[in-house]
Wavefront OBJ file of the C-alpha trace (Angstrom):
o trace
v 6.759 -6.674 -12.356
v 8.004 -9.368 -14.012
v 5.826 -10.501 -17.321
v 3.505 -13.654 -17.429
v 5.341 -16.029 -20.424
v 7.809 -18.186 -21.499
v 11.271 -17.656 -19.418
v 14.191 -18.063 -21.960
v 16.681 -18.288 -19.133
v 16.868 -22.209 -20.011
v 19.377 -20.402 -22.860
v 20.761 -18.136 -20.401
v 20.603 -18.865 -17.116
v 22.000 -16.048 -16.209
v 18.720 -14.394 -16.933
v 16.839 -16.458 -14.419
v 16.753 -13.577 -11.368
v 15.363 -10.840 -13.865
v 11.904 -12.554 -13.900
v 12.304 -12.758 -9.582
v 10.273 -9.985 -8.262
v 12.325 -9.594 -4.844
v 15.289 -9.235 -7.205
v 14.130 -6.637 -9.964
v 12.695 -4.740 -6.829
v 15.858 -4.856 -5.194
v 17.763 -3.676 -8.319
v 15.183 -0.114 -8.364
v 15.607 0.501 -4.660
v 19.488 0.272 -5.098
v 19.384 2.563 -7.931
v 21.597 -0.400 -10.130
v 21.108 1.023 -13.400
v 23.393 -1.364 -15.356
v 20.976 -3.971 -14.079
v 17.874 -2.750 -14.506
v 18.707 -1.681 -18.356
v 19.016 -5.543 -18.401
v 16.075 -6.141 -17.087
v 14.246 -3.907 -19.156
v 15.454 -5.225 -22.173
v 14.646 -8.286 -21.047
v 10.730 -7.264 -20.686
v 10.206 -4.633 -22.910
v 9.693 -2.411 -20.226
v 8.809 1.814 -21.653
v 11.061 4.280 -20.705
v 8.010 5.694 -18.853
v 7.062 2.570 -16.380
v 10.990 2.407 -16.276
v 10.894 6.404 -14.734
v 7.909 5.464 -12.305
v 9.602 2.460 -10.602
v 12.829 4.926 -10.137
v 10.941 7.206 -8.435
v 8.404 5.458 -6.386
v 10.260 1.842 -5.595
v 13.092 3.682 -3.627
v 10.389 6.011 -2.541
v 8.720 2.901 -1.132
v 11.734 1.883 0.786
v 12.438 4.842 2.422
v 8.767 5.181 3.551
v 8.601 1.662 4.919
v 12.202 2.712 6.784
v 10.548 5.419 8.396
v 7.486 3.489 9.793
v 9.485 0.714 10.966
v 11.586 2.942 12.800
v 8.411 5.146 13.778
v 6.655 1.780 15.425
v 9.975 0.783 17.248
v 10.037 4.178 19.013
v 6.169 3.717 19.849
v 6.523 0.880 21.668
v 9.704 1.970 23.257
v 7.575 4.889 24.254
v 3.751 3.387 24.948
v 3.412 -0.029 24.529
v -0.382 -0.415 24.889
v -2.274 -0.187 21.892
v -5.577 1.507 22.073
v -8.883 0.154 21.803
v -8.760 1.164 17.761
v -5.238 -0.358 17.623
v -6.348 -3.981 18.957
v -9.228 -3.536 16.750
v -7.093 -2.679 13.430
v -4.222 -5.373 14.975
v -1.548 -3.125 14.991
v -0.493 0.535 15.925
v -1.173 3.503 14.495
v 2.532 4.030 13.417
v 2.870 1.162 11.440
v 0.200 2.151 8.908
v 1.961 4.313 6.135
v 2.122 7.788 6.829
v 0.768 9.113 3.567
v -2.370 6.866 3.966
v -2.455 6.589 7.989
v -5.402 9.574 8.383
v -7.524 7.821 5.539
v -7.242 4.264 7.063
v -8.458 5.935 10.539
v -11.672 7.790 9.075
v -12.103 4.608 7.024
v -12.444 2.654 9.918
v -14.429 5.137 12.048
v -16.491 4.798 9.320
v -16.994 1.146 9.569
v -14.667 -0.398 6.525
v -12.625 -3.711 7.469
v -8.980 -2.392 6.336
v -6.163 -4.826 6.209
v -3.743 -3.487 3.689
v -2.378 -0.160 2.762
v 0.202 1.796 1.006
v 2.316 1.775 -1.563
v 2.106 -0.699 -4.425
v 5.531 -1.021 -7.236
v 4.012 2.461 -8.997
v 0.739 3.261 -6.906
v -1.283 3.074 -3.401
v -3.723 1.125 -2.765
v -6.242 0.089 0.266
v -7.499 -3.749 0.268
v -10.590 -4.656 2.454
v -11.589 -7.934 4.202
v -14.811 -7.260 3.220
v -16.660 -7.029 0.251
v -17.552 -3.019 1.420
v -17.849 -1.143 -1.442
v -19.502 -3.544 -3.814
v -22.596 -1.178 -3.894
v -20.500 2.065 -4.222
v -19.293 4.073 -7.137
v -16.810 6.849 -6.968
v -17.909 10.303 -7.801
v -17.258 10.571 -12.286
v -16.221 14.139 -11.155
v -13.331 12.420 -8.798
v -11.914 10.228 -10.963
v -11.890 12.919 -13.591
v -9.950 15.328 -11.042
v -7.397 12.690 -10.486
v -6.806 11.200 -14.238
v -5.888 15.424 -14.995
v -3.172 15.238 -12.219
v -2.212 11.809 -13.695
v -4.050 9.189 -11.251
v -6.218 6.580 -12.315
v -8.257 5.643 -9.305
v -9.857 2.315 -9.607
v -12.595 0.833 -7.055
v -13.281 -3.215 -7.016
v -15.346 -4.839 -4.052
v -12.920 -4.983 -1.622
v -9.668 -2.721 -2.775
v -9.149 0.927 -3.995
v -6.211 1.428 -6.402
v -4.395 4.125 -7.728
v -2.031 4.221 -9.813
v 0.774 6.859 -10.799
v 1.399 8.226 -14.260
v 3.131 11.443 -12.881
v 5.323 11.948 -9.918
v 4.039 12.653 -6.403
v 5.480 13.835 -2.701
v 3.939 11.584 0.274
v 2.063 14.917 1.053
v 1.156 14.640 -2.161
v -0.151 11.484 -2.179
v -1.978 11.983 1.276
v -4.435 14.968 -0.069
v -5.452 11.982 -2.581
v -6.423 9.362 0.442
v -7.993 12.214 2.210
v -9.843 13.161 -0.632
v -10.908 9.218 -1.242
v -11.577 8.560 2.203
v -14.136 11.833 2.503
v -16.095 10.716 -0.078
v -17.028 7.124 0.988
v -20.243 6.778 3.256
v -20.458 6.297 6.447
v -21.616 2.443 6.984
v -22.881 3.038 10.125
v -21.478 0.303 11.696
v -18.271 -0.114 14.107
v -15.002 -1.658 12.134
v -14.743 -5.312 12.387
v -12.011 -6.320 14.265
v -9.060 -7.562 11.897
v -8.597 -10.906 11.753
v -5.635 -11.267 9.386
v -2.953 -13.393 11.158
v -0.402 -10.494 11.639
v -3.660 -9.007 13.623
v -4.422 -11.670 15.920
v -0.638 -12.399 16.464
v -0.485 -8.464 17.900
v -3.633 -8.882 20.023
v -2.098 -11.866 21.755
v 1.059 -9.908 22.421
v -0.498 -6.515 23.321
v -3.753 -6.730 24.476
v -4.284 -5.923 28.042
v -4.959 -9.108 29.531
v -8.045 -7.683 31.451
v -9.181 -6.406 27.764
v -12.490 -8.436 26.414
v -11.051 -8.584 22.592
l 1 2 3 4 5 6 7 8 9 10 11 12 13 14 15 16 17 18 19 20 21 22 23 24 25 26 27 28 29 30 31 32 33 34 35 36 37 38 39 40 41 42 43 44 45 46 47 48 49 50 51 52 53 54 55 56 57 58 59 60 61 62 63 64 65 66 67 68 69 70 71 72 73 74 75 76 77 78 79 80 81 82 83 84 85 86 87 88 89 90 91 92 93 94 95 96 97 98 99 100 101 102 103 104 105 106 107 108 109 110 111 112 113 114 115 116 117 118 119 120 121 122 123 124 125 126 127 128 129 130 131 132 133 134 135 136 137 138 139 140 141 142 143 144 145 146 147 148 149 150 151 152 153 154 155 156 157 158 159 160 161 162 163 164 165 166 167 168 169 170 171 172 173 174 175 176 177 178 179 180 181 182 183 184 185 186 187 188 189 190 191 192 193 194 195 196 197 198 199 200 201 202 203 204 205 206 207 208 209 210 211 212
């Protein structure tokens, strides 16, 4: 968020926190406008990014709130993960609602997901592997979404979008859907994740009978 160049806080100190990302996030999700008019001035920020990051930062929190809470109750509930769980390295509940049902077809589909969710004014899904090096999204797709005000972006290993209008998680979830429908089928099963965050849930909550 905050810009590449020269920090002037050696004049003002003071000024030193607005080019900390924790911090100018923090300042969004608590809705502190006196600071983030500071900040803005500060980076030249438009009135329009300004209005995004109001409206999807503290949407952000809340939705990470939710799935933390969501995964505590699943494993007060059903601790043992299923066989697409220890594959994935984590449960089902701690993937982002609005993207959960694309992340599962992904995967059924073959694709190595490791990250997904929201980014400061978008979604994205990032990929340990280079999947979708060969693959181009439909022109006719990307058109549909740049009308509603979504630029959808593909790279080797990530799909992006990001926001230039203002979107409900159901919103946002008929756009994964839509992604995830349109990406073939790699006929292949999912690697299994090997992130640390993964292999530090299969040691905790794989069966110990399991051959993973």
């Amino acid at each position: 968020m905050s810009e590449n160049r020269e920090k002037p806080w050696r004049d003002n100190p003071e000024d030193e926190k607005f080019y900390n990302e924790d911090y100018l996030i923090q300042i969004f999700e608590e809705e502190n406008e006196e600071e983030i008019k500071k900040a803005a001035e500060i980076h030249q920020w438009s009135q329009d990014r300004i209005n995004s990051w109001k409206y999807y930062i503290p949407l952000r929190r809340k939705t990470i709130e939710q799935t933390r809470q969501n995964s505590t109750q699943r494993i007060a509930d059903n601790p043992v993960p299923t066989a697409a769980e220890i594959s994935m390295g984590c449960y089902i509940e701690k993937i982002e609602p609005q993207v959960r049902e694309a992340v599962v077809e992904l995967r059924s589909k073959g694709y190595a997901t490791f990250l997904s969710g929201f980014d400061a004014d978008g979604q994205r899904i990032v990929f340990e592997c280079k999947d979708l090096k060969d693959f181009q999204l439909p022109q006719d797709l990307k058109r549909n979404f740049l009308e509603k005000g979504v630029d959808l972006s593909l790279e080797d290993n990530e799909i992006r979008m990001t926001f230039y209008n203002f979107f409900t998680l159901k919103q946002i979830k008929k756009f994964w859907d839509q992604i995830s429908s349109v990406l073939p089928d790699l006929s292949h099963e999912a690697p299994i994740c090997l992130t640390n965050a993964a292999k530090e849930f299969r040691n905790v909550r794989t069966p110990k009978n399991s051959k993973v």
